[in-house]
C-alpha positions as CSV (number, residue, x, y, z in Angstrom):
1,X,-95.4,25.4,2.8
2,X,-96.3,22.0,4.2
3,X,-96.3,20.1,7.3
4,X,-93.6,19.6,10.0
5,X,-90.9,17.5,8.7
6,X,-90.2,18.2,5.9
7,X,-87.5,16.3,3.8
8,X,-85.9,15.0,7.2
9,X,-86.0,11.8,5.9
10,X,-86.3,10.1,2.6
11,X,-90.3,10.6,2.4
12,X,-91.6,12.7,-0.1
13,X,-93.6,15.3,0.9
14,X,-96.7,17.7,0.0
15,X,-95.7,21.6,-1.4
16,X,-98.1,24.4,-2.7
17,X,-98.9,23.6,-6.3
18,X,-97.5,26.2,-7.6
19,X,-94.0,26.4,-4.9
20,X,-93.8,22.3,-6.7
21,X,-93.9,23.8,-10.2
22,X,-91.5,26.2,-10.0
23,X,-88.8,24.2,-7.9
24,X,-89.4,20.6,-10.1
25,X,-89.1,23.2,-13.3
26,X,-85.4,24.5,-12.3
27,X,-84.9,20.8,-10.9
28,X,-84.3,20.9,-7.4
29,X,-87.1,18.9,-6.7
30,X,-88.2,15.3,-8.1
31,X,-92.5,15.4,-8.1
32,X,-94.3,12.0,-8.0
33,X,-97.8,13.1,-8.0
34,X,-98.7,15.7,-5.6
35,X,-95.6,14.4,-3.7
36,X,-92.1,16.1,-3.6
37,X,-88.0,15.2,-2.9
38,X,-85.1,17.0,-3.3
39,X,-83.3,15.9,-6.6
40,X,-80.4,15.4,-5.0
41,X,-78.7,15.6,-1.0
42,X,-76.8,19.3,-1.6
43,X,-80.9,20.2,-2.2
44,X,-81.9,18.6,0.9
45,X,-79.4,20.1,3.5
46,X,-80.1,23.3,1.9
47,X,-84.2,23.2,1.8
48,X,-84.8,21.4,5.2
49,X,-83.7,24.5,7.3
50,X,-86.2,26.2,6.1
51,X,-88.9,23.9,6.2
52,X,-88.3,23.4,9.5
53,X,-88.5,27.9,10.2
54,X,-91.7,27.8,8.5
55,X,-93.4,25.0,10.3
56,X,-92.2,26.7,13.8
């Protein structure tokens, strides 16, 4: 999806166009350009496991 860290700290991060449509259009995610953050801390915890899978 994107690099490393993902979401493991309050920096917003870089997602597939299309992955960053989808989540910002159910709201989980807040976009600010091309950049990304969970809309909320339940969305965080959940998300950053598997940020952290994919990167491995």
């Amino acid at each position: 999806m994107s690099n490393g860290d993902e979401w493991s700290g309050s920096e917003p991060v870089q997602l597939e166009p299309i992955v960053a449509y989808k989540l910002s259009s159910m709201r989980l995610i807040k976009l600010d350009n091309n950049k990304s953050l969970p809309s909320c801390q339940l969305y965080r915890q959940y998300f950053q496991p598997m940020f952290l899978t994919a990167a491995s």
